[in-house]
C-alpha positions as CSV (number, residue, x, y, z in Angstrom):
1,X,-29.5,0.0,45.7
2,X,-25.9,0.3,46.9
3,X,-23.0,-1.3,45.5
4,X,-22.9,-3.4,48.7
5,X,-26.3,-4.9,48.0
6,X,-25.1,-6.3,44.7
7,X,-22.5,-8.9,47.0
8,X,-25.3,-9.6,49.9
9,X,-24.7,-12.8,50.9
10,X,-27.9,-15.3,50.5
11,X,-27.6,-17.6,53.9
12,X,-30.1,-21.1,53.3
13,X,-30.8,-24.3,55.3
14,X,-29.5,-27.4,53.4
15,X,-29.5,-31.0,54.2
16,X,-27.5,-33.7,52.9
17,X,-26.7,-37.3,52.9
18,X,-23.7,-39.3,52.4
19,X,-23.3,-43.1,52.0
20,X,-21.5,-44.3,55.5
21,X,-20.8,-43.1,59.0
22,X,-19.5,-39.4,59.4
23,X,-17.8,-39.3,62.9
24,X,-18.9,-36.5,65.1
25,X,-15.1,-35.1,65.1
26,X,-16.0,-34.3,61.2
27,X,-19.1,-32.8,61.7
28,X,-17.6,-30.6,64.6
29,X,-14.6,-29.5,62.8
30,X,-16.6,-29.0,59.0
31,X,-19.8,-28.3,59.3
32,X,-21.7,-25.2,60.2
33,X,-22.6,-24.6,64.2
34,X,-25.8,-26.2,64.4
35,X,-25.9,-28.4,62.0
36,X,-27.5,-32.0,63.0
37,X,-26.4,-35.4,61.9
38,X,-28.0,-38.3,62.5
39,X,-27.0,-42.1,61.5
40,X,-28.9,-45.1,60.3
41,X,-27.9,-48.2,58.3
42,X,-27.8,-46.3,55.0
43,X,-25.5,-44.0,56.3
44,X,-25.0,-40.4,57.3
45,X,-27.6,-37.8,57.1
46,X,-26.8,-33.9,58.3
47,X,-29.2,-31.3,58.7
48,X,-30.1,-27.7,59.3
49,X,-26.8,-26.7,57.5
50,X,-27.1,-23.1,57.3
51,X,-24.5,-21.5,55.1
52,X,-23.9,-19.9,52.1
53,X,-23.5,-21.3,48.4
54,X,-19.7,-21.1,48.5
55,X,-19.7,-22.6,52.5
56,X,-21.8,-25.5,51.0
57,X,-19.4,-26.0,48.1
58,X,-16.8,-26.1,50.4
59,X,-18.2,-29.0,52.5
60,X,-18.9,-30.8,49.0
61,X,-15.2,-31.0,48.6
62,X,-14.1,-31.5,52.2
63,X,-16.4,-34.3,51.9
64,X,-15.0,-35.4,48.4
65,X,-11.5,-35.1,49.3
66,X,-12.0,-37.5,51.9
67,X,-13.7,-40.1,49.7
68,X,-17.2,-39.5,50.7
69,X,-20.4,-40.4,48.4
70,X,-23.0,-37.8,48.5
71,X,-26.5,-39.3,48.5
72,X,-28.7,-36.2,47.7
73,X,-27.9,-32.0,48.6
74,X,-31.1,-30.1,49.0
75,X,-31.8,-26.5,49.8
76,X,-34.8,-26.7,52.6
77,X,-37.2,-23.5,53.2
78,X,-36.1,-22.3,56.7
């Protein structure tokens, strides 16, 4: 095992949702290529995030930064 092993980087599928409407400008511009939101009277939920823990951590705050409740965050199986 190589020094560079230690740092691999663990990619995982997430999916999240947050109480209100998340415009698609938002999702564009902060989530992950790919991702999918979809919106129903409970609010906002985004899928298939692929990322990394520290790209989900920073969605968490983008997301608390701009006020946002988050519902539930859970790690899928891809």
């Amino acid at each position: 095992m190589t020094e560079a092993d230690d740092f691999a980087v663990e990619m995982h599928y997430y999916q999240m949702r947050i109480a209100g409407r998340l415009d698609d400008e938002f999702v564009t511009s902060f989530c992950p290529a790919g991702t999918e939101a979809t919106w129903d009277a409970d609010g906002t939920r985004l899928e298939r995030i692929e990322t990394d823990q520290s790209g989900i951590i920073g969605l968490i705050r983008s997301l608390h930064n701009l006020g946002c409740t988050i519902l539930y965050l859970e790690r899928k199986e891809q």
